[in-house]
N, CA, C and O of each residue as an XYZ file, in Angstrom:
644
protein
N     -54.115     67.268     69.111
C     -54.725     66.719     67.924
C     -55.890     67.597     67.505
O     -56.631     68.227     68.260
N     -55.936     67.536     66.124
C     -56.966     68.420     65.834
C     -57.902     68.146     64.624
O     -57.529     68.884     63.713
N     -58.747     67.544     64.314
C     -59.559     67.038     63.547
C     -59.907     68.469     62.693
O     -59.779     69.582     63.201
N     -60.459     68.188     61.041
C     -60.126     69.053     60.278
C     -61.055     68.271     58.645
O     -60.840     67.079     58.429
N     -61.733     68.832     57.943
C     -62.102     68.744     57.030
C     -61.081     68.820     55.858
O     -60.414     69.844     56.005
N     -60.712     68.138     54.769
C     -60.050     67.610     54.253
C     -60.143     68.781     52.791
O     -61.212     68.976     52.213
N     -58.900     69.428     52.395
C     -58.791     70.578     51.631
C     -58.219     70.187     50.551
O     -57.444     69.252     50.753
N     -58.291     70.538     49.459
C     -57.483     70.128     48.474
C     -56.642     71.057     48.435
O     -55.570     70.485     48.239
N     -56.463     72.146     48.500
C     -55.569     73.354     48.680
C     -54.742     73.222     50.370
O     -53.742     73.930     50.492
N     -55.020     72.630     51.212
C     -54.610     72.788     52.338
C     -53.490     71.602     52.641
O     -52.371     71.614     53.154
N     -54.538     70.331     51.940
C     -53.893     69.083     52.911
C     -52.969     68.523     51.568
O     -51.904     67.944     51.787
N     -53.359     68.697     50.451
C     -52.614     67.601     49.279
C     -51.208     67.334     49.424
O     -50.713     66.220     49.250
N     -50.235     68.922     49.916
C     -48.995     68.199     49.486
C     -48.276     67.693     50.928
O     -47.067     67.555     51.112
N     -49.284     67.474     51.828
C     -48.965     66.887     53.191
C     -49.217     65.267     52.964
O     -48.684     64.366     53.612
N     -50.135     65.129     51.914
C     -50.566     63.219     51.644
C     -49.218     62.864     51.074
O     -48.968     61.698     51.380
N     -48.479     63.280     50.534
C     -47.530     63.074     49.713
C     -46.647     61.978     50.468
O     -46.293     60.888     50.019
N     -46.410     62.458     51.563
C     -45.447     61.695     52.092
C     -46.235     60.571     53.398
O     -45.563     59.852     54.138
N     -47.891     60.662     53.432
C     -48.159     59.750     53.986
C     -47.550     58.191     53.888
O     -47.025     58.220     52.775
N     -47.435     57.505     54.161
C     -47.128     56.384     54.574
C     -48.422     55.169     55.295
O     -48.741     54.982     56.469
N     -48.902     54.549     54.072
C     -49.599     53.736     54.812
C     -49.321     51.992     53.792
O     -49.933     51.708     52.763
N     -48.358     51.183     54.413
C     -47.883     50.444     53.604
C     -49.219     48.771     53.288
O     -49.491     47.918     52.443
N     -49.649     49.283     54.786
C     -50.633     48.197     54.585
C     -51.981     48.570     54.929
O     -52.343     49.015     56.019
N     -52.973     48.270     53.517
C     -54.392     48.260     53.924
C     -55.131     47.559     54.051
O     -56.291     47.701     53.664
N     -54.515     46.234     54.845
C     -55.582     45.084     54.812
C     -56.598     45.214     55.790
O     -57.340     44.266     56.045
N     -56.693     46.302     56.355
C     -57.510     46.535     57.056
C     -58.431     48.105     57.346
O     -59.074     48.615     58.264
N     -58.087     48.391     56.169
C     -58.213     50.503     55.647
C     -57.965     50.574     54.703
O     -57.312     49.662     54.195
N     -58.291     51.530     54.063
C     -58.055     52.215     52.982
C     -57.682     53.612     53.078
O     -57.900     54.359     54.032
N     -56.803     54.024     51.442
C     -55.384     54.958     51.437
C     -57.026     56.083     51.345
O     -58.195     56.001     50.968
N     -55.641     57.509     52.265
C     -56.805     58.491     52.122
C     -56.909     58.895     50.379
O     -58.026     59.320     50.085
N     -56.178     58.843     49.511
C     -56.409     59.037     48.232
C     -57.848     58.260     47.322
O     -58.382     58.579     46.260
N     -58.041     57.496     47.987
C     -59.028     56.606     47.832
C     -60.530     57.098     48.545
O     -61.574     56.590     48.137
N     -60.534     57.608     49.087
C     -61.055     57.649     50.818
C     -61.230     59.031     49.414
O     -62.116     58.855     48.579
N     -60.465     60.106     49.327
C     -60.879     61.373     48.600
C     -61.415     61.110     47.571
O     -62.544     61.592     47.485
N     -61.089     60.547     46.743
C     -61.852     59.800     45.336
C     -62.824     59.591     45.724
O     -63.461     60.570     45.335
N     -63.654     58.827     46.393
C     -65.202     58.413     46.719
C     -65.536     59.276     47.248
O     -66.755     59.263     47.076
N     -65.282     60.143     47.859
C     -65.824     61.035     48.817
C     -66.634     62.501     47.225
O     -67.600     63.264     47.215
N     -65.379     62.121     46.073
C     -65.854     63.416     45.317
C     -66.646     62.793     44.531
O     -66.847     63.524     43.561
N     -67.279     61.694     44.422
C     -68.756     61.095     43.968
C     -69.921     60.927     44.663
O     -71.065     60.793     44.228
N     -69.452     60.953     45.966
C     -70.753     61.038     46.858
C     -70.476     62.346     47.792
O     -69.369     62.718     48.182
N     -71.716     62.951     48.056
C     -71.424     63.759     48.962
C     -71.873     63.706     50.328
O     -71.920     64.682     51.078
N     -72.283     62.232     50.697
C     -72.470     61.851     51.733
C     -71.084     61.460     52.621
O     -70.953     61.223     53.822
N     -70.455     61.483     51.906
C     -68.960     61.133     52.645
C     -67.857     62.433     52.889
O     -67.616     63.202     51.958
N     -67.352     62.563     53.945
C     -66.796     63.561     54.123
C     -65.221     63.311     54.587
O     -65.123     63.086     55.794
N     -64.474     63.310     54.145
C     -62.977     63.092     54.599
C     -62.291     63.724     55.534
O     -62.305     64.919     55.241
N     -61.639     63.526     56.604
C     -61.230     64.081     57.641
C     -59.465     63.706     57.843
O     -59.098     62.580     58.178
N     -58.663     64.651     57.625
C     -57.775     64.728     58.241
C     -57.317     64.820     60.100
O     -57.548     65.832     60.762
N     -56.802     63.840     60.553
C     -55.965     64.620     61.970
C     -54.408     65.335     61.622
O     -53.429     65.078     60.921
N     -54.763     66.171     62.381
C     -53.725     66.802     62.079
C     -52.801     67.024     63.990
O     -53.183     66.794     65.138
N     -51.817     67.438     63.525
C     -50.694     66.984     65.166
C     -50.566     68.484     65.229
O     -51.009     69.035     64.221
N     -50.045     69.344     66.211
C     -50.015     70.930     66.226
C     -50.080     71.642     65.186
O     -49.318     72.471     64.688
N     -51.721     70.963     64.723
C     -52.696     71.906     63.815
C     -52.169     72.006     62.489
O     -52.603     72.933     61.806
N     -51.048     70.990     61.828
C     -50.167     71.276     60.575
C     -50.017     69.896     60.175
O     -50.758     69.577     59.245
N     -49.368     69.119     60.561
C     -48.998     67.993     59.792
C     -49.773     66.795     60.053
O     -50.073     66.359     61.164
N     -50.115     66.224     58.737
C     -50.965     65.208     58.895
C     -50.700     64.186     59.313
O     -49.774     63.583     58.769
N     -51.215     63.734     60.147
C     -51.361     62.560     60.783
C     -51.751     60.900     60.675
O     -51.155     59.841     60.869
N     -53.340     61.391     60.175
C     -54.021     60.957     60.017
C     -55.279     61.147     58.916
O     -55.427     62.133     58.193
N     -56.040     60.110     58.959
C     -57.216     60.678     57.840
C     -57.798     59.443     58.151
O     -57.183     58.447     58.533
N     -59.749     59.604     57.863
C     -60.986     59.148     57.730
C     -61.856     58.992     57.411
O     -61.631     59.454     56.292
N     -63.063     58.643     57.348
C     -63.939     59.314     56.137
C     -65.240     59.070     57.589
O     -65.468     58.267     58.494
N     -65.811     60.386     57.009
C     -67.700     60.414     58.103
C     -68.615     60.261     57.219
O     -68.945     61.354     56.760
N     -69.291     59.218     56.679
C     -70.182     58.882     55.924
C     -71.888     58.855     56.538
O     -72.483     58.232     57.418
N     -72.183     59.725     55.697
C     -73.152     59.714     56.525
C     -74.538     59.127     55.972
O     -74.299     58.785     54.814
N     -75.837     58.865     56.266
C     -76.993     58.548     55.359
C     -76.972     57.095     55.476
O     -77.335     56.276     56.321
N     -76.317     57.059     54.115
C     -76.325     55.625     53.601
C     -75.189     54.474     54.387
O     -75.286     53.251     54.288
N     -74.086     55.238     55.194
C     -73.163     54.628     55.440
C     -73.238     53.553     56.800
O     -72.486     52.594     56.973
N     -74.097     53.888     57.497
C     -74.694     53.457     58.340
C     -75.638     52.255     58.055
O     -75.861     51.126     58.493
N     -76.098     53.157     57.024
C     -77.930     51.825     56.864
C     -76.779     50.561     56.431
O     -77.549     49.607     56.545
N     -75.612     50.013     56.063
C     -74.907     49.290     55.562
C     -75.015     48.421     56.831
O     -75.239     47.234     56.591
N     -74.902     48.762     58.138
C     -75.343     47.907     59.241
C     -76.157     48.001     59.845
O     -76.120     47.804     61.059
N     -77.248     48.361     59.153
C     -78.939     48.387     60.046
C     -78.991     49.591     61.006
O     -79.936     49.589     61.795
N     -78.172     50.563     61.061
C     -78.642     51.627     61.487
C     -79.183     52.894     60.627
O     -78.478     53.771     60.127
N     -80.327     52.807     60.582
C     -80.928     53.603     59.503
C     -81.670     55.133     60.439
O     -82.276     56.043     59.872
N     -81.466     55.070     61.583
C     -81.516     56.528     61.891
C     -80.882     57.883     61.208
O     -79.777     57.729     60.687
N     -81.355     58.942     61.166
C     -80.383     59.704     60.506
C     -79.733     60.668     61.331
O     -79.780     61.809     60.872
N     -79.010     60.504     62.658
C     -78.386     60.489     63.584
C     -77.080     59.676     64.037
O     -76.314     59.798     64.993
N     -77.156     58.711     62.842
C     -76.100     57.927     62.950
C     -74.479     58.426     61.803
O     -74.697     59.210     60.879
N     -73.583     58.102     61.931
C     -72.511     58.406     61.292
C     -71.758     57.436     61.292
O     -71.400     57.003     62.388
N     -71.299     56.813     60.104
C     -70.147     56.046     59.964
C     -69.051     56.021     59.809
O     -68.722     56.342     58.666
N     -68.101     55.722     60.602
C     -66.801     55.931     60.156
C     -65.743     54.846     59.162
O     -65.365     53.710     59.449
N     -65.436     55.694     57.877
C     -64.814     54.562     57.591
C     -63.539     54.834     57.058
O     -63.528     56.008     56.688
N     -62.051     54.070     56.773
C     -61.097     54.237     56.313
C     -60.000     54.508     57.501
O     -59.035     55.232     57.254
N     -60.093     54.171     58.237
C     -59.279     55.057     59.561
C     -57.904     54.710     59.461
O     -57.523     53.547     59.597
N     -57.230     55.552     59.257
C     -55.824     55.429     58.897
C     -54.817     56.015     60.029
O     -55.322     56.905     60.713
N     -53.590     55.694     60.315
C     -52.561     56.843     61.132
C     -51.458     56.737     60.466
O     -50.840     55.689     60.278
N     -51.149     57.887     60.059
C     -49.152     57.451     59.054
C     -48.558     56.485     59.642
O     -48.510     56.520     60.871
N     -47.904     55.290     58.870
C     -47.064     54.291     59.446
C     -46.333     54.487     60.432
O     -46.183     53.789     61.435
N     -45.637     55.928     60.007
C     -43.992     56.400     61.037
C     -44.566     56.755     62.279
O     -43.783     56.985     63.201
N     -45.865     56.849     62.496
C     -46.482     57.470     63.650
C     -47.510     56.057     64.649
O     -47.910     56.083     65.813
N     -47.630     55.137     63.744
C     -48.329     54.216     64.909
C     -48.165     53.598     66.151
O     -47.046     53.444     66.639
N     -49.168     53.241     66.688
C     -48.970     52.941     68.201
C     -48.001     53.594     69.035
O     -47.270     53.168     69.930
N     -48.244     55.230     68.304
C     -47.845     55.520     69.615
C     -49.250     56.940     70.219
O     -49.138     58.130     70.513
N     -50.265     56.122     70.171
C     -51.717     56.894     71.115
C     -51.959     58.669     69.973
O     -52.001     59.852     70.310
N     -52.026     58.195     69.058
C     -52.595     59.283     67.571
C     -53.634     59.321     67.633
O     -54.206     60.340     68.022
N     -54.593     57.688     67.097
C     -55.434     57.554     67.092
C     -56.309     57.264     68.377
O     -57.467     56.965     68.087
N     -56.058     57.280     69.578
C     -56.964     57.565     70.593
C     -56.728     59.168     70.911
O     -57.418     59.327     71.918
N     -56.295     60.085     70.685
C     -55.866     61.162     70.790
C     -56.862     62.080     69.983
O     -57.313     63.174     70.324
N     -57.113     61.313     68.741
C     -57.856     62.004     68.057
C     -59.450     61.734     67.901
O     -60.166     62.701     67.641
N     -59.931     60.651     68.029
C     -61.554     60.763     68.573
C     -62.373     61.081     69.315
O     -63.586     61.275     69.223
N     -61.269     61.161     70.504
C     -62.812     61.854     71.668
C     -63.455     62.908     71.640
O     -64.605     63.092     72.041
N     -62.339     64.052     70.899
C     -63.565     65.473     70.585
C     -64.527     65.079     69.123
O     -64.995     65.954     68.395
N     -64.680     63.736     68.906
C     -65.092     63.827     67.069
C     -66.633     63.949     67.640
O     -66.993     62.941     67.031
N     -67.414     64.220     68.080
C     -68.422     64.786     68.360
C     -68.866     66.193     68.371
O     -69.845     66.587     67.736
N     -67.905     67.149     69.322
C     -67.602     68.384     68.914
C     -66.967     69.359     67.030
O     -67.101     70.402     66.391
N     -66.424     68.281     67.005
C     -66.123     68.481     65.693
C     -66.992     68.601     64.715
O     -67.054     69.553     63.936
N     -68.108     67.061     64.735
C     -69.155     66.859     63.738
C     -69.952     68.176     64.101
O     -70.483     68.793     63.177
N     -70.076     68.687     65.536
C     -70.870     70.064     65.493
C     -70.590     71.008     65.045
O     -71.484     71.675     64.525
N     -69.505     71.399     65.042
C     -69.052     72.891     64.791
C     -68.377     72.630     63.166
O     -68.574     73.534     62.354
N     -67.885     71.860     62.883
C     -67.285     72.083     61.213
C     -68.492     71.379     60.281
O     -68.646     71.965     59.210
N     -69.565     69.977     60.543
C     -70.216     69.679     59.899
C     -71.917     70.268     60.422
O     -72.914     70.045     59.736
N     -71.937     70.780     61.308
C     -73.091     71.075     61.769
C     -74.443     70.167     61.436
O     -75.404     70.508     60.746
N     -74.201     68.725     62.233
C     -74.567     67.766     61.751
C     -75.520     67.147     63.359
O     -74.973     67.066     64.459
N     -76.910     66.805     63.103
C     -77.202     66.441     64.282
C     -76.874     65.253     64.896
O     -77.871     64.634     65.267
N     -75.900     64.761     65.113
C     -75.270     63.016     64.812
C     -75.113     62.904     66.538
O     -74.761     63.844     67.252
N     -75.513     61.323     67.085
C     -75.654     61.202     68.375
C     -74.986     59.894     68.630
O     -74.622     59.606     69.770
N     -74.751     58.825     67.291
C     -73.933     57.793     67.563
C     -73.086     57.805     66.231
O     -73.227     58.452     65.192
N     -72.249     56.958     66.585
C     -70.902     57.008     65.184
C     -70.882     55.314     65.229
O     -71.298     54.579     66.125
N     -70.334     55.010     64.112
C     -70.728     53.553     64.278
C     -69.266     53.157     63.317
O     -68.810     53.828     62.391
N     -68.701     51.794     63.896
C     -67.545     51.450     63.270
C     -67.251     50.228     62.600
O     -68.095     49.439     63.026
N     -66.422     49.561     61.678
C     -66.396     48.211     61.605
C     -64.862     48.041     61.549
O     -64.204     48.582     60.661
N     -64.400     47.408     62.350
C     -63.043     46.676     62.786
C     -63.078     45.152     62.331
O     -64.003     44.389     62.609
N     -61.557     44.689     61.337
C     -61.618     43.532     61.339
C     -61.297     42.958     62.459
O     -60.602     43.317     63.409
N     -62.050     41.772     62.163
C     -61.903     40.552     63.746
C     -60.191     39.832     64.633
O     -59.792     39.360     65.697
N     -59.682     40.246     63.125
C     -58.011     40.214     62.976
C     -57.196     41.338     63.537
O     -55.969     41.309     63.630
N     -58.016     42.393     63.926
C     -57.081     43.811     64.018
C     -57.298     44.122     65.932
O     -58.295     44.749     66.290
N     -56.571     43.761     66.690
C     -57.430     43.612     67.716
C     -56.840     44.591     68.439
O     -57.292     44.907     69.539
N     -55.457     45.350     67.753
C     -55.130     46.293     68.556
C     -55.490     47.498     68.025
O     -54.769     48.468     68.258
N     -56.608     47.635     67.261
C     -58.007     49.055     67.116
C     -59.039     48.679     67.653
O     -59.829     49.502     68.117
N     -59.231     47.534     67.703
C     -60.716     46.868     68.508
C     -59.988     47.135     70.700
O     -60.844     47.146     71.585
N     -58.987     47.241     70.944
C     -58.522     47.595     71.760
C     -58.684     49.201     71.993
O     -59.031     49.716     73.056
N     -58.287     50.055     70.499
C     -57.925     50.745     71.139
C     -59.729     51.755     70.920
O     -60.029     52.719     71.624
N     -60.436     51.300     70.043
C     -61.831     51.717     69.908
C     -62.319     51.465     71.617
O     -62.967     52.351     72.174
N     -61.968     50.275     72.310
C     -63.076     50.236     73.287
C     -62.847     50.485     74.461
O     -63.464     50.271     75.504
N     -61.239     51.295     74.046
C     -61.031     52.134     75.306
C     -61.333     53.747     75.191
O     -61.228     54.650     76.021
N     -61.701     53.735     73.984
C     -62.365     55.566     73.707
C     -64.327     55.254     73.730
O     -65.206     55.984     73.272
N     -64.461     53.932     74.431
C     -65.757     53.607     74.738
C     -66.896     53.524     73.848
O     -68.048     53.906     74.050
N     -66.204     52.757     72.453
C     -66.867     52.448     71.435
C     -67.499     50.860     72.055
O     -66.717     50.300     72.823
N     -68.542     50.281     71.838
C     -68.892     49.217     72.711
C     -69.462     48.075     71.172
O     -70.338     48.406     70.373
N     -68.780     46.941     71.138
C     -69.088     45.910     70.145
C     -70.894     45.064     70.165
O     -71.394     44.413     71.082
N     -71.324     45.311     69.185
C     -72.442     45.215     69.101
C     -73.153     44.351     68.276
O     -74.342     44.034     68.310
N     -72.127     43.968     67.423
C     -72.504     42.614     66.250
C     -71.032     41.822     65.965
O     -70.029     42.514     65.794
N     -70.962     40.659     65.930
C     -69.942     40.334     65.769
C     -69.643     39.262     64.564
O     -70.654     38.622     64.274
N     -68.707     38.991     63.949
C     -68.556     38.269     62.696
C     -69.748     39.047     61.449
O     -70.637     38.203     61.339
N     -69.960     39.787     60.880
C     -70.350     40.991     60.167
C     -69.268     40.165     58.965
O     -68.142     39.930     59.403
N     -69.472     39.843     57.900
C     -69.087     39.537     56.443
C     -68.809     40.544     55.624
O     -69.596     40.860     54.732
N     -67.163     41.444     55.909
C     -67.371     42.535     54.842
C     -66.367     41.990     53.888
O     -66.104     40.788     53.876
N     -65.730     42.949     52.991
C     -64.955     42.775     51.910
C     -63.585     41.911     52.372
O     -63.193     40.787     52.058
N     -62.983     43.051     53.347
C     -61.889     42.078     53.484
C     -61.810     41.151     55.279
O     -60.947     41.160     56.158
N     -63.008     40.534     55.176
C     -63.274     39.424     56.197
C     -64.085     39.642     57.204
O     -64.854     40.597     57.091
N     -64.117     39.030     58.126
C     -65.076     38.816     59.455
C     -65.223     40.445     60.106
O     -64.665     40.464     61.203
N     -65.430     40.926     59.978
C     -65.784     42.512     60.764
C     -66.519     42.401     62.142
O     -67.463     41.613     62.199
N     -66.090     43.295     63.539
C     -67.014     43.344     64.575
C     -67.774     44.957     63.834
O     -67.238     45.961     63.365
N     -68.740     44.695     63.963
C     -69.363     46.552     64.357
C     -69.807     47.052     65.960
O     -70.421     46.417     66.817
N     -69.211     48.526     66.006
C     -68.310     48.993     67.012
C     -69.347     50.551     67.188
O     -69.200     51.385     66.294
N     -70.331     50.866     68.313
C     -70.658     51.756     68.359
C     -70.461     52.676     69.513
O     -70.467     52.126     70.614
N     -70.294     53.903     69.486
C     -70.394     54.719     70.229
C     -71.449     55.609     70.216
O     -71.990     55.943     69.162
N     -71.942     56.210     71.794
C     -73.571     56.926     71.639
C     -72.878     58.696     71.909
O     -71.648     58.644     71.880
N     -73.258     59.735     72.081
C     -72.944     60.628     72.156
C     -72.765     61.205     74.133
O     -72.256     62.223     74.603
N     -73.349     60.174     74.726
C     -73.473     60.921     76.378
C     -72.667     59.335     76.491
O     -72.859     58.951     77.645
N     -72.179     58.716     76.033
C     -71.767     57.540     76.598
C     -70.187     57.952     77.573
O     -69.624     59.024     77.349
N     -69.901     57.448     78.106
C     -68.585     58.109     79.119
C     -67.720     57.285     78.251
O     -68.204     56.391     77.556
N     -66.137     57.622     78.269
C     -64.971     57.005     77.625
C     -65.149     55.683     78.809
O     -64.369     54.730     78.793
């Protein structure tokens, strides 16, 4: 797996055939790119599978995206939109692809970021599973977002999986 900054020349005609039929709990990376080209606090991230085909996609919001749950350090990073192509779920994509997202935020965003912070609906329990086995640790619970009860989900940067 290989995490990757999001190209319009690189990744577009790979979205094409994404597959994400349901977002009751995410949002489409087309969406996820749209906001991202009004703010530039948001940064879109493709995974990609032997460095070519997309996988996946996310968004690293940074600044403001955080202060949304009281973390107003500017060390913090939010993740939001987390998607894996339909044809590809549950089968270990998305734990595959976060544990280097630290290394990543260094070397492609050169970003001083030490926790990442998440919100999982209270309904989705097999990302709240699979977040707190890549040692994201739940920290507020029932959180009131758009589409329902949200846990928020943090990880620190020396924390062990």
């Amino acid at each position: 797996m290989k995490l990757s900054l999001y190209s319009e020349r690189e990744h577009e005609s790979s979205l094409r055939p994404y597959s994400l039929n349901d977002t009751t709990h995410t949002d489409t990376p087309k969406n996820i790119i749209k906001m991202s080209q009004k703010d530039n606090t948001r940064y879109p991230i493709v995974i990609l599978y032997k460095n070519s085909e997309l996988d996946g996609f996310f968004c690293l919001h940074i600044n403001t995206g955080s202060k949304e749950y009281s973390y107003y350090q500017s060390d913090y990073v939010l993740i939001r939109g987390f998607s894996i192509d339909d044809t590809l779920r549950n089968q270990g994509y998305a734990s595959n692809a976060l544990p280097g997202i630290f290394d990543f935020i260094d070397s492609s965003l050169k970003l001083e970021i030490n926790h990442i912070v998440l919100t999982v609906n209270e309904q989705n329990s097999l990302a709240q599973k699979a977040y707190k086995n890549l040692g994201f640790v739940t920290v507020k619970r029932d959180f009131e977002g758009k589409k329902g009860k949200l846990k928020i989900m943090v990880k620190s940067r020396n924390q062990s999986r």
